[in-house]
mmCIF entry with sequence, helices, sheets and N, C-alpha, C, O atoms, coordinates in Angstrom:
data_MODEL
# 
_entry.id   MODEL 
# 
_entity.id                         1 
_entity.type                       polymer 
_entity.pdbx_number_of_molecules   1 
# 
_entity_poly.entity_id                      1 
_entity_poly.type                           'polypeptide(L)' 
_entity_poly.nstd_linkage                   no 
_entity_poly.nstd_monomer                   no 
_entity_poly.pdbx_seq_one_letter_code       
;(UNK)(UNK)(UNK)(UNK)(UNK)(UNK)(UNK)(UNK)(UNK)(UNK)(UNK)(UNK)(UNK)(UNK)(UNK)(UNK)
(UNK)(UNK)(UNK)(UNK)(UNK)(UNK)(UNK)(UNK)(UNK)(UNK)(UNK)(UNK)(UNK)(UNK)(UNK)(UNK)
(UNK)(UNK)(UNK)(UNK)(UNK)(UNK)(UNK)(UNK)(UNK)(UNK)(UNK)(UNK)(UNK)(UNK)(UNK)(UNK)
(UNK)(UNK)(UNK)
;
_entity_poly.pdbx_seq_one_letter_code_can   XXXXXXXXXXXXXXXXXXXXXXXXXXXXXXXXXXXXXXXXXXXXXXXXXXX 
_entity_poly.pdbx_strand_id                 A 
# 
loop_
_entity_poly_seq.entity_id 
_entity_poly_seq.num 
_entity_poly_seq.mon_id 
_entity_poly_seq.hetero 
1 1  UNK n 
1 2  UNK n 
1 3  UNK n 
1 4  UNK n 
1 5  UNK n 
1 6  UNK n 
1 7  UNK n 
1 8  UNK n 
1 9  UNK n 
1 10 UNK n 
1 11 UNK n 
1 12 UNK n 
1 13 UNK n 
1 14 UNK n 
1 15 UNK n 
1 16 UNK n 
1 17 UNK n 
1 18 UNK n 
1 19 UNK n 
1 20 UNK n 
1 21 UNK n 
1 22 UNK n 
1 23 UNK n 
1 24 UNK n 
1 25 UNK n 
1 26 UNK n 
1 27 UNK n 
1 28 UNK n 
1 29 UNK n 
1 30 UNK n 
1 31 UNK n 
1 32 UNK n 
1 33 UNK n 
1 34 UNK n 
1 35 UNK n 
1 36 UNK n 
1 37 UNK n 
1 38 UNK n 
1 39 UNK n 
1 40 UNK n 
1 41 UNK n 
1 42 UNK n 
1 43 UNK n 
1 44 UNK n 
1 45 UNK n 
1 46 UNK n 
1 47 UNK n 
1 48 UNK n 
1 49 UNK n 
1 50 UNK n 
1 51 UNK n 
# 
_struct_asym.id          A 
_struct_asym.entity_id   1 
# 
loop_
_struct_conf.conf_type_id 
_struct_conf.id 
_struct_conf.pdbx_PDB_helix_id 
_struct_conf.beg_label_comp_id 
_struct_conf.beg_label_asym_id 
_struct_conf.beg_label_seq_id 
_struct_conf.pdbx_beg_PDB_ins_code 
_struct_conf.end_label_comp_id 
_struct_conf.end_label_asym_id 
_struct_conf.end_label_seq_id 
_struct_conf.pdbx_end_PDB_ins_code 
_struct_conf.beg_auth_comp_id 
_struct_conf.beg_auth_asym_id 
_struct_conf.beg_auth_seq_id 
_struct_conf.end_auth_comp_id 
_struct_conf.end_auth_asym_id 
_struct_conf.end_auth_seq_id 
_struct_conf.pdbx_PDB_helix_class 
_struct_conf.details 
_struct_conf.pdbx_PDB_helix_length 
HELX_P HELX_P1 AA1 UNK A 6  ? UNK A 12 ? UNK A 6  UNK A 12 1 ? 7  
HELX_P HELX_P2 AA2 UNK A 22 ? UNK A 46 ? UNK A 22 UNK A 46 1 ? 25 
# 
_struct_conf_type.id          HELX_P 
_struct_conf_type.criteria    ? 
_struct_conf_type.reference   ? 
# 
loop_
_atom_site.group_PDB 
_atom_site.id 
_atom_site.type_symbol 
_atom_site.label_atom_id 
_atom_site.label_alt_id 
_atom_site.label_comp_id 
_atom_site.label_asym_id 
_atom_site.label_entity_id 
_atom_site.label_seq_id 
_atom_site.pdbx_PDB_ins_code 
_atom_site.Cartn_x 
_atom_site.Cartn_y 
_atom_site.Cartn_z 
_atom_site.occupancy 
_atom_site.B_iso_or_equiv 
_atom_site.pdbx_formal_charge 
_atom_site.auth_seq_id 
_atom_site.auth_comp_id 
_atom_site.auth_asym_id 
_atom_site.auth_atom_id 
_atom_site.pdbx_PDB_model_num 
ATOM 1   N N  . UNK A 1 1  ? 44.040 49.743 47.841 1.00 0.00 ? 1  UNK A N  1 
ATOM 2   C CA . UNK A 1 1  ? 43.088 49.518 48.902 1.00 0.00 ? 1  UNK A CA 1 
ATOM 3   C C  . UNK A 1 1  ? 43.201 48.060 49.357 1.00 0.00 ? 1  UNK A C  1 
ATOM 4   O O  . UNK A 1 1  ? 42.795 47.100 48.703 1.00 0.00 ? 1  UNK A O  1 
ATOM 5   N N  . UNK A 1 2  ? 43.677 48.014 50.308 1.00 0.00 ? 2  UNK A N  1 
ATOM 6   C CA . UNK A 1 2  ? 43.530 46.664 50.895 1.00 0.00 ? 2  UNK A CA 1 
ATOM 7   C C  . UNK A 1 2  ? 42.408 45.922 51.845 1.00 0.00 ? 2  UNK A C  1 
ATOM 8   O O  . UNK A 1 2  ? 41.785 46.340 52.820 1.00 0.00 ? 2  UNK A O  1 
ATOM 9   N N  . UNK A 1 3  ? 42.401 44.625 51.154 1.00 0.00 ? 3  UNK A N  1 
ATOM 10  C CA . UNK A 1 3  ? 40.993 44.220 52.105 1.00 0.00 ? 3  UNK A CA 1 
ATOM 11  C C  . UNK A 1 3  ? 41.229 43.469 53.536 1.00 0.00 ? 3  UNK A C  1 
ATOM 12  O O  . UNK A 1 3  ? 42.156 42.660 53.564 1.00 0.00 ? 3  UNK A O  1 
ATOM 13  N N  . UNK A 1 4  ? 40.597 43.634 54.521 1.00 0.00 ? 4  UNK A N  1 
ATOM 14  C CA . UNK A 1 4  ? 40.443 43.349 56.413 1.00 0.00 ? 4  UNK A CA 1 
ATOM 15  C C  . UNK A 1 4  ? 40.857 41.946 56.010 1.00 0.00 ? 4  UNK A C  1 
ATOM 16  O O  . UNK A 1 4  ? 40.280 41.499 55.019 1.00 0.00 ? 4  UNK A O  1 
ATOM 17  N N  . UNK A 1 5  ? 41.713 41.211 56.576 1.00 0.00 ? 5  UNK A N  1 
ATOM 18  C CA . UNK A 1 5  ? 41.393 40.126 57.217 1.00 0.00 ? 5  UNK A CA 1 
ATOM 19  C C  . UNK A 1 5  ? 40.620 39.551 57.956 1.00 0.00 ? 5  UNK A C  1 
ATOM 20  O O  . UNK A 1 5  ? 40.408 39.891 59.119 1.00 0.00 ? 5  UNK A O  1 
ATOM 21  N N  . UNK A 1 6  ? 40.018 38.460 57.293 1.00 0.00 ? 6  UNK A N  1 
ATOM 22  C CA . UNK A 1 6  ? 38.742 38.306 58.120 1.00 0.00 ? 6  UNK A CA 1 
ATOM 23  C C  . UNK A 1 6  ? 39.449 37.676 59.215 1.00 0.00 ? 6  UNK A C  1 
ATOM 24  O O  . UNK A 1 6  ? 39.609 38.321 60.251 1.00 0.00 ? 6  UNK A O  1 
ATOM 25  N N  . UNK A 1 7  ? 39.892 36.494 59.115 1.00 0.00 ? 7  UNK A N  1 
ATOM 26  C CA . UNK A 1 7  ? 40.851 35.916 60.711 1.00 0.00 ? 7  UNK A CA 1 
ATOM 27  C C  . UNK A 1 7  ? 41.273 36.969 62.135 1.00 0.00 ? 7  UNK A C  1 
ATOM 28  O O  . UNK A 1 7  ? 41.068 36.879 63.345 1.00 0.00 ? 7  UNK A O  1 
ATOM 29  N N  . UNK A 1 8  ? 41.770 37.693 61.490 1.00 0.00 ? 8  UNK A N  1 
ATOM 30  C CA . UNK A 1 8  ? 41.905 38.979 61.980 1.00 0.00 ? 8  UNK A CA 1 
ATOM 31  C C  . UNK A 1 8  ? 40.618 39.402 62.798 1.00 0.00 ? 8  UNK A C  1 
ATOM 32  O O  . UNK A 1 8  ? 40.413 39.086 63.969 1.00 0.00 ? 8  UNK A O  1 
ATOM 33  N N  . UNK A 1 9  ? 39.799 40.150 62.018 1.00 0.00 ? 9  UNK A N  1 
ATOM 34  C CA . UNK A 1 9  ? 38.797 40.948 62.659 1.00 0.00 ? 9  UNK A CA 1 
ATOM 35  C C  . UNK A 1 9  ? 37.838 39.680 63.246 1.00 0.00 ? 9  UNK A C  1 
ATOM 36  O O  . UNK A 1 9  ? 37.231 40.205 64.179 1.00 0.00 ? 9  UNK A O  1 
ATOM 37  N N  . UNK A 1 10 ? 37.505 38.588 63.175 1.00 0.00 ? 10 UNK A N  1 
ATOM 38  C CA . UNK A 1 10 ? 36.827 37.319 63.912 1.00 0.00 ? 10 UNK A CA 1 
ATOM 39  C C  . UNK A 1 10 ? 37.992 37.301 65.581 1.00 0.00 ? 10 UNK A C  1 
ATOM 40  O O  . UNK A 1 10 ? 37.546 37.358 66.727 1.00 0.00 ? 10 UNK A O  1 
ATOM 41  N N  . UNK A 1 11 ? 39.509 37.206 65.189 1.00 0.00 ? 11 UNK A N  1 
ATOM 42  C CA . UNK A 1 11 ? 39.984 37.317 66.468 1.00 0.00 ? 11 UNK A CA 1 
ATOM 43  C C  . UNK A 1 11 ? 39.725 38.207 67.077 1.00 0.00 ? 11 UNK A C  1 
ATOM 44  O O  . UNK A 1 11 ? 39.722 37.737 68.214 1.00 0.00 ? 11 UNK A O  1 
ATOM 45  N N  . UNK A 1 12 ? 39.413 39.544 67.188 1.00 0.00 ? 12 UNK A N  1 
ATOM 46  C CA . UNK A 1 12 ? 39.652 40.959 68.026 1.00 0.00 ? 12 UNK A CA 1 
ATOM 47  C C  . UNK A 1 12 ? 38.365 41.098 68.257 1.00 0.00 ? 12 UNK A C  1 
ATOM 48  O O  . UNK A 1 12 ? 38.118 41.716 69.293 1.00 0.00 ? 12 UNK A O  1 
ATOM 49  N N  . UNK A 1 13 ? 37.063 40.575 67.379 1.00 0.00 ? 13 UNK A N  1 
ATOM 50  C CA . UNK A 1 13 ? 35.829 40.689 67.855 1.00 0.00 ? 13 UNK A CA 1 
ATOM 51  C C  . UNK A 1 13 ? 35.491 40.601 69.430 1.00 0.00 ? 13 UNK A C  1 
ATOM 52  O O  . UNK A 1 13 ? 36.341 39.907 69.990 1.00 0.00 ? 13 UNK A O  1 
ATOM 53  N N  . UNK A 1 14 ? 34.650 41.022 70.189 1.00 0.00 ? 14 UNK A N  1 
ATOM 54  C CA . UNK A 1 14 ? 33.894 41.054 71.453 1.00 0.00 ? 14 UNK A CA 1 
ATOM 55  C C  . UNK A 1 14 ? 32.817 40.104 71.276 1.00 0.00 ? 14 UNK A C  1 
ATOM 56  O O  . UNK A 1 14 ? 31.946 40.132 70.406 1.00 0.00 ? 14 UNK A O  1 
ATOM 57  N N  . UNK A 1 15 ? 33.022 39.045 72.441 1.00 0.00 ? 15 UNK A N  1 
ATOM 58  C CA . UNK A 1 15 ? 31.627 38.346 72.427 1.00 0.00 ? 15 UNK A CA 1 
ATOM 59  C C  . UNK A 1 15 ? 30.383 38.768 72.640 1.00 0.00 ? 15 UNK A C  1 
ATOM 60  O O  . UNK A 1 15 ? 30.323 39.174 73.801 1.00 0.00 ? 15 UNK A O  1 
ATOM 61  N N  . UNK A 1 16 ? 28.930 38.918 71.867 1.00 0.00 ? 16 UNK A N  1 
ATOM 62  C CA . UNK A 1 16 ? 28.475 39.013 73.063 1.00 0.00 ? 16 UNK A CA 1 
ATOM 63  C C  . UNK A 1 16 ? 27.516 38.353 73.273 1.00 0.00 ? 16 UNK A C  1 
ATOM 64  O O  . UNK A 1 16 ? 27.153 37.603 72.367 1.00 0.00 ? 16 UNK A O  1 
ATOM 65  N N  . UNK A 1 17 ? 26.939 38.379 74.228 1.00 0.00 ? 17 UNK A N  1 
ATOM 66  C CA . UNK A 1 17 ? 25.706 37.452 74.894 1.00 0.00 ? 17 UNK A CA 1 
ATOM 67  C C  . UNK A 1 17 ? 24.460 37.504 74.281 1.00 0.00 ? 17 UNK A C  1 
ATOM 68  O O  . UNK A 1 17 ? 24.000 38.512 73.744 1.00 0.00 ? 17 UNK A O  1 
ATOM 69  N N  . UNK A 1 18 ? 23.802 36.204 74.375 1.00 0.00 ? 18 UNK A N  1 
ATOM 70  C CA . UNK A 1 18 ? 22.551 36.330 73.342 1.00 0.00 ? 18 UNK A CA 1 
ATOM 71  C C  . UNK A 1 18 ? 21.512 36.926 74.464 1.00 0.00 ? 18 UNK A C  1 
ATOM 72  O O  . UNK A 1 18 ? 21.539 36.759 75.684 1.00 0.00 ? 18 UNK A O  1 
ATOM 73  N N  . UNK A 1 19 ? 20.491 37.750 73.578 1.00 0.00 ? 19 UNK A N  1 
ATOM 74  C CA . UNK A 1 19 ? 19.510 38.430 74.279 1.00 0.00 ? 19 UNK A CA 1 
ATOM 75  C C  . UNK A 1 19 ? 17.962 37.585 74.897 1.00 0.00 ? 19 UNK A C  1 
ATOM 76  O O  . UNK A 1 19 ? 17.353 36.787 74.185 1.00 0.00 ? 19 UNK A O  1 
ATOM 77  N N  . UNK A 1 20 ? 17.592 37.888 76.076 1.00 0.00 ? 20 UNK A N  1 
ATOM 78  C CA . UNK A 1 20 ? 16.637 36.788 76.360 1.00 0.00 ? 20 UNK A CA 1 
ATOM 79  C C  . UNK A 1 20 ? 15.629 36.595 75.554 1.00 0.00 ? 20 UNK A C  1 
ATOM 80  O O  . UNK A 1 20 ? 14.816 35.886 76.148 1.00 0.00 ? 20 UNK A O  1 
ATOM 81  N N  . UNK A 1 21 ? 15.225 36.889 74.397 1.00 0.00 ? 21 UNK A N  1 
ATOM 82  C CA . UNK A 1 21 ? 14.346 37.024 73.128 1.00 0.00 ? 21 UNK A CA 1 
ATOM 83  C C  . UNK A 1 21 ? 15.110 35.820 72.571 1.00 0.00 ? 21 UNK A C  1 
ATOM 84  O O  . UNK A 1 21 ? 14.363 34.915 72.199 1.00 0.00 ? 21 UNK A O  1 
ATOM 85  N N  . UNK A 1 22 ? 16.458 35.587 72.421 1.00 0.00 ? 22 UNK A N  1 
ATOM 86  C CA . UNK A 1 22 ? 17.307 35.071 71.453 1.00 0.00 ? 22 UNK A CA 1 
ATOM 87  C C  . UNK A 1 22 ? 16.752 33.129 72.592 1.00 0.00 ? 22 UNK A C  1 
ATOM 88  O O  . UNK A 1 22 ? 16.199 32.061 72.332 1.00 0.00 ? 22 UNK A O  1 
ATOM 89  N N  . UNK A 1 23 ? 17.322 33.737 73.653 1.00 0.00 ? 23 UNK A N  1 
ATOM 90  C CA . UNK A 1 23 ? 17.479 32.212 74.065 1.00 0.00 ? 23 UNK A CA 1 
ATOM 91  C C  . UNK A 1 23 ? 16.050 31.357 74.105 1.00 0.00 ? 23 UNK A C  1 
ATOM 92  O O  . UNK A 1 23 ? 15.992 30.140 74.282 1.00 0.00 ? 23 UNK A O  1 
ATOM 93  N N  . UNK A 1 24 ? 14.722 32.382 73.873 1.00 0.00 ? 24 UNK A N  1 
ATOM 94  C CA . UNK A 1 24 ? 13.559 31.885 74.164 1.00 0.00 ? 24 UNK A CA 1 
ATOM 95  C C  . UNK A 1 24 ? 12.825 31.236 72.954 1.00 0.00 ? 24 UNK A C  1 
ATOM 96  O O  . UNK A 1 24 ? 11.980 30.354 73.104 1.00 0.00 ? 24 UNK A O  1 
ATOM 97  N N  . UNK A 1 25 ? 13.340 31.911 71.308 1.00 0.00 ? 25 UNK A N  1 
ATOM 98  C CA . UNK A 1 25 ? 13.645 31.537 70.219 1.00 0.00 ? 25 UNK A CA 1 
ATOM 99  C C  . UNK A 1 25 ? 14.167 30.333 70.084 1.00 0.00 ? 25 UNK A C  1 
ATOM 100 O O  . UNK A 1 25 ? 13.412 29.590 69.458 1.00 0.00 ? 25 UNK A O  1 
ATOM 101 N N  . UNK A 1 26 ? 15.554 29.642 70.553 1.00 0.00 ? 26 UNK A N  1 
ATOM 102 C CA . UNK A 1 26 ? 16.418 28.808 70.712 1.00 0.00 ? 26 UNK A CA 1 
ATOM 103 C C  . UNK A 1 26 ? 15.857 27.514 71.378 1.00 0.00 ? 26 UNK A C  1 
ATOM 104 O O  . UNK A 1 26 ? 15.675 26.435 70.814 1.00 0.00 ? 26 UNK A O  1 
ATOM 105 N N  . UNK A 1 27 ? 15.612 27.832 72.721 1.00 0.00 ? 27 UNK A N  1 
ATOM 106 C CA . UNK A 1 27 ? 14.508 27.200 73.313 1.00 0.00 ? 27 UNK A CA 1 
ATOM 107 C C  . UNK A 1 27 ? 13.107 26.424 73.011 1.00 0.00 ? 27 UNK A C  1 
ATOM 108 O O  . UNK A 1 27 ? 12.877 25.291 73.436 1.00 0.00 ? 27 UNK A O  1 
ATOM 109 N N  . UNK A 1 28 ? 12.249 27.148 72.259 1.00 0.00 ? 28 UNK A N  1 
ATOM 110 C CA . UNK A 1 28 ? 10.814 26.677 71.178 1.00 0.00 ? 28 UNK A CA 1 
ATOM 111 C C  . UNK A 1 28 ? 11.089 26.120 70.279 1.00 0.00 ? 28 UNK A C  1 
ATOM 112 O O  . UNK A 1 28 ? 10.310 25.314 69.769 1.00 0.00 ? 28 UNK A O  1 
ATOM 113 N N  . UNK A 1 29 ? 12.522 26.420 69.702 1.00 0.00 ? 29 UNK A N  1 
ATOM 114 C CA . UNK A 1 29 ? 12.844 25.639 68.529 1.00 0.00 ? 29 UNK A CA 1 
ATOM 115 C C  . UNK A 1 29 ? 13.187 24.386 68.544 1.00 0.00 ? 29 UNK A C  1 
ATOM 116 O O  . UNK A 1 29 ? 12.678 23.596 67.749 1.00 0.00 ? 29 UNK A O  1 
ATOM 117 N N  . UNK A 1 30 ? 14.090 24.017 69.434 1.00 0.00 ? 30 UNK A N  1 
ATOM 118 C CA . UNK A 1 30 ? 14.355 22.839 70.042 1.00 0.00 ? 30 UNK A CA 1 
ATOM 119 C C  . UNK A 1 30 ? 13.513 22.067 70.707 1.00 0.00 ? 30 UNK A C  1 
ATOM 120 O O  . UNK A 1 30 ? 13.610 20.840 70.744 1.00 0.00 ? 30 UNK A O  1 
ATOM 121 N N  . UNK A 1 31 ? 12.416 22.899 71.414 1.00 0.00 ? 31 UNK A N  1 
ATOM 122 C CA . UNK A 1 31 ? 11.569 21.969 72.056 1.00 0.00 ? 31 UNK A CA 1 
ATOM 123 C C  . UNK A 1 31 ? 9.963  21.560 70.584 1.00 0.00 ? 31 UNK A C  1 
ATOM 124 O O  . UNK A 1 31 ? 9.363  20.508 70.363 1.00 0.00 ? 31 UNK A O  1 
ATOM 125 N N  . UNK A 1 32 ? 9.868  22.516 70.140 1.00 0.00 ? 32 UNK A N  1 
ATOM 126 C CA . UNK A 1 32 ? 9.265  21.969 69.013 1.00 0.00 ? 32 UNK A CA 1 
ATOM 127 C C  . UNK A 1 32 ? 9.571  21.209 68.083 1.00 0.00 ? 32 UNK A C  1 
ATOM 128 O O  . UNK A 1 32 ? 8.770  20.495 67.480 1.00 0.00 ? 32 UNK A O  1 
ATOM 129 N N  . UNK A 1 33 ? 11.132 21.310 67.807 1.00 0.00 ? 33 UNK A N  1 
ATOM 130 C CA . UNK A 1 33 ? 11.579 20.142 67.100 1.00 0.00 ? 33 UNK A CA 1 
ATOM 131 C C  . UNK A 1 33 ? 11.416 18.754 67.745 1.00 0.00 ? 33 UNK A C  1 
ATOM 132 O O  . UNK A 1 33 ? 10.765 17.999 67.023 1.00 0.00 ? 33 UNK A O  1 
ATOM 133 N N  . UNK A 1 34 ? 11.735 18.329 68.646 1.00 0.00 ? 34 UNK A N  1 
ATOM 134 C CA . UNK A 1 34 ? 11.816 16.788 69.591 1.00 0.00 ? 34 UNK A CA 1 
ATOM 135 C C  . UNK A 1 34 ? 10.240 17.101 69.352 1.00 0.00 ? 34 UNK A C  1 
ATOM 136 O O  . UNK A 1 34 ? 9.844  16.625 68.288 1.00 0.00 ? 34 UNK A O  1 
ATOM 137 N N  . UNK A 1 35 ? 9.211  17.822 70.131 1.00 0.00 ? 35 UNK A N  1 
ATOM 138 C CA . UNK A 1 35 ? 8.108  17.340 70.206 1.00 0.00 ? 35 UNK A CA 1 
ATOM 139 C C  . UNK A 1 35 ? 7.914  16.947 68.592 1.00 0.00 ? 35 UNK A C  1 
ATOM 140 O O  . UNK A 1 35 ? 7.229  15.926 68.533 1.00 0.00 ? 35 UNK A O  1 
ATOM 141 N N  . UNK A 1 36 ? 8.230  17.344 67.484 1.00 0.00 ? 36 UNK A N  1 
ATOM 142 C CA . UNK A 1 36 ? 7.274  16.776 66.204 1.00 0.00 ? 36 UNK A CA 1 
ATOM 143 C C  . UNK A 1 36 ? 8.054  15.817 66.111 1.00 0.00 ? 36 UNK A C  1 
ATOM 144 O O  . UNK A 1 36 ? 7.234  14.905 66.011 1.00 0.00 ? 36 UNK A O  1 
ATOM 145 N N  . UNK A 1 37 ? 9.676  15.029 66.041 1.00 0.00 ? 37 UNK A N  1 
ATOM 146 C CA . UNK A 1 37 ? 9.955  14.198 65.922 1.00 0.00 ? 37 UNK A CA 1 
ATOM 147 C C  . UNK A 1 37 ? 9.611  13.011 66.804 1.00 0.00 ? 37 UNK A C  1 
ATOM 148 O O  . UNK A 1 37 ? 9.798  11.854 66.428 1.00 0.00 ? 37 UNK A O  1 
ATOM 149 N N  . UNK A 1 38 ? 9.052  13.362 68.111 1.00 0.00 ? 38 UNK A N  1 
ATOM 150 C CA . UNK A 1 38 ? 8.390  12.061 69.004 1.00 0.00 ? 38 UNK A CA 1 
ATOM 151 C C  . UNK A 1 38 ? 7.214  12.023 68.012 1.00 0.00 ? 38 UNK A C  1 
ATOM 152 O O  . UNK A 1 38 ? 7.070  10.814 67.833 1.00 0.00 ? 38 UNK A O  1 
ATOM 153 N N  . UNK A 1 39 ? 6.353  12.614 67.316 1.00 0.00 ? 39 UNK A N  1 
ATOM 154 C CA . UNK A 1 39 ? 4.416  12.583 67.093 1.00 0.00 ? 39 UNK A CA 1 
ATOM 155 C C  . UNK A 1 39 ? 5.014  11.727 66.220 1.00 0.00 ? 39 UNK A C  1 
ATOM 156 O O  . UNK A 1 39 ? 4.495  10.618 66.355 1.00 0.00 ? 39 UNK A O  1 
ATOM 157 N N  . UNK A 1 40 ? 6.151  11.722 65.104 1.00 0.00 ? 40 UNK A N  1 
ATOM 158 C CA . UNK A 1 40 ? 6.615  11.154 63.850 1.00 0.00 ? 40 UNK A CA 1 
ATOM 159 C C  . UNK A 1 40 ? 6.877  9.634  63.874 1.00 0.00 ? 40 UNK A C  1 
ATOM 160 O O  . UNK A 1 40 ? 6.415  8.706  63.210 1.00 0.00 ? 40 UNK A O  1 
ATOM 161 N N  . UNK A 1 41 ? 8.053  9.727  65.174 1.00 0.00 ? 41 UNK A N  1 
ATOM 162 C CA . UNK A 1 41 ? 8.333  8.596  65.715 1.00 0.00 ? 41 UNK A CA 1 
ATOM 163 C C  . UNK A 1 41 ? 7.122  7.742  66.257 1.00 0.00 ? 41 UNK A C  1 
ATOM 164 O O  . UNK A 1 41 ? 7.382  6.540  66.201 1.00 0.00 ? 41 UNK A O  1 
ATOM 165 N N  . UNK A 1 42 ? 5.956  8.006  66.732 1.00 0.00 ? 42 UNK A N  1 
ATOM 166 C CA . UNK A 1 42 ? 4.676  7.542  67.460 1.00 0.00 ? 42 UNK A CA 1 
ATOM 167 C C  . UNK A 1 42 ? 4.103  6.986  65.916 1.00 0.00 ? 42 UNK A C  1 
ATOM 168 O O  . UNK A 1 42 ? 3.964  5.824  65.536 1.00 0.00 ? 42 UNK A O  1 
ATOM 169 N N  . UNK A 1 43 ? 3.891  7.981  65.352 1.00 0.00 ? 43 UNK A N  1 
ATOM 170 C CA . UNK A 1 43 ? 3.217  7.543  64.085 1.00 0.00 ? 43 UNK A CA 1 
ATOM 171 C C  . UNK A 1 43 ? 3.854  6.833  63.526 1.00 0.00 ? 43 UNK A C  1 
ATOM 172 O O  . UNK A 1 43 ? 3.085  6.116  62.885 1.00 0.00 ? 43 UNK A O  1 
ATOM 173 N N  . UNK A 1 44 ? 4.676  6.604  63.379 1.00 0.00 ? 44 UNK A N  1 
ATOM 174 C CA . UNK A 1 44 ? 5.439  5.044  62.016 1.00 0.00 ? 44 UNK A CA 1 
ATOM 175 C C  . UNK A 1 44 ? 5.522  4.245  63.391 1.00 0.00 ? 44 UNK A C  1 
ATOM 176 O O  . UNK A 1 44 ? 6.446  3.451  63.218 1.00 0.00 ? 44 UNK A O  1 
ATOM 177 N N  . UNK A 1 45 ? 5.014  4.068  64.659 1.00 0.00 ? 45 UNK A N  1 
ATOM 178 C CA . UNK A 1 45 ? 5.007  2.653  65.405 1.00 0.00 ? 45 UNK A CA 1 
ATOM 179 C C  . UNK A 1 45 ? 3.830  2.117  65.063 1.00 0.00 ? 45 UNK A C  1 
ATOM 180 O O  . UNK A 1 45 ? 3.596  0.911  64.983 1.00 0.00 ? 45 UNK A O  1 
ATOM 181 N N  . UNK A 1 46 ? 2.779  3.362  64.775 1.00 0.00 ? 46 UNK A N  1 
ATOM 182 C CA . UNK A 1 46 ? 1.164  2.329  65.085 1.00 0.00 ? 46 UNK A CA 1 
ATOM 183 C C  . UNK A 1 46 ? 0.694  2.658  63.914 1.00 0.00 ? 46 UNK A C  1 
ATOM 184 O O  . UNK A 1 46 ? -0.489 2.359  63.748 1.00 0.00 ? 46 UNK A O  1 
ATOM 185 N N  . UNK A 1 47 ? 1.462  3.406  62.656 1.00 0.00 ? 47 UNK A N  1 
ATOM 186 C CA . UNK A 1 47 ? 1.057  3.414  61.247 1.00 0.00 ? 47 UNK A CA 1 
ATOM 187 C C  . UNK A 1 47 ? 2.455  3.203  60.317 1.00 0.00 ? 47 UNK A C  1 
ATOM 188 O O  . UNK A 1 47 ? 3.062  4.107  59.744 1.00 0.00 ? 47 UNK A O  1 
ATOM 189 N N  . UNK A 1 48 ? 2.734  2.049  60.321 1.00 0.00 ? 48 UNK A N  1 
ATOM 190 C CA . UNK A 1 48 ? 4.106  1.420  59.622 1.00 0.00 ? 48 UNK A CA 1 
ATOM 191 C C  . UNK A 1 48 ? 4.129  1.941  58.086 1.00 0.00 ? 48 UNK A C  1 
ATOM 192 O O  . UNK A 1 48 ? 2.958  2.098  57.741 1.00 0.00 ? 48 UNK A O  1 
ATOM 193 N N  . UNK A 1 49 ? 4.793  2.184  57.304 1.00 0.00 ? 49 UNK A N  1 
ATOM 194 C CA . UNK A 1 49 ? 4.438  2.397  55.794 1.00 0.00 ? 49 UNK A CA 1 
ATOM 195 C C  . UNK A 1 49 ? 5.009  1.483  55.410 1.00 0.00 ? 49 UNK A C  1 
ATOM 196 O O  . UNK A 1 49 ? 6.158  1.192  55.743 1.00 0.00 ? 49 UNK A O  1 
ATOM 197 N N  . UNK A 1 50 ? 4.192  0.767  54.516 1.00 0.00 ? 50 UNK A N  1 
ATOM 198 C CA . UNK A 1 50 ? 3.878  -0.330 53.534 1.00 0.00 ? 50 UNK A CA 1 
ATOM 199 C C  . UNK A 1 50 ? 4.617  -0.404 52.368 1.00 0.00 ? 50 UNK A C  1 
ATOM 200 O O  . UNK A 1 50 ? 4.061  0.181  51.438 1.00 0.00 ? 50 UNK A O  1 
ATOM 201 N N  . UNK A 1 51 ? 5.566  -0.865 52.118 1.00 0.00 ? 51 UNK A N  1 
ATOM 202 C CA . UNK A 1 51 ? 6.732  -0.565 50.497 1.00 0.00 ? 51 UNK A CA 1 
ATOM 203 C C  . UNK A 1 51 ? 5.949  -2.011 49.891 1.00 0.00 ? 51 UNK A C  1 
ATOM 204 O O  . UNK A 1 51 ? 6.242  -2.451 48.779 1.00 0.00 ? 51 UNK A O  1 
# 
């Protein structure tokens, strides 16, 4: 029994397109990420931590 090449079956694969669920996912994620890293960034300007 021989096993698929994966190289193989990754080349011959069909692309396909992400579903508008997918890109709206993609979208919130990214935009929720930057928004908590600006609140983070805001907060260590006007609350410095003290070593």
């Amino acid at each position: 029994m021989s096993q698929p090449d994966l190289r193989n079956e990754l080349a011959t694969a069909e692309v396909e397109p992400l579903l508008p669920i997918e890109k709206k996912l993609i979208g919130w994620s990214l935009g929720l990420g930057i928004v908590l890293l600006v609140i983070l960034i805001g907060l260590n300007h006007f609350v410095p931590i003290k070593i």
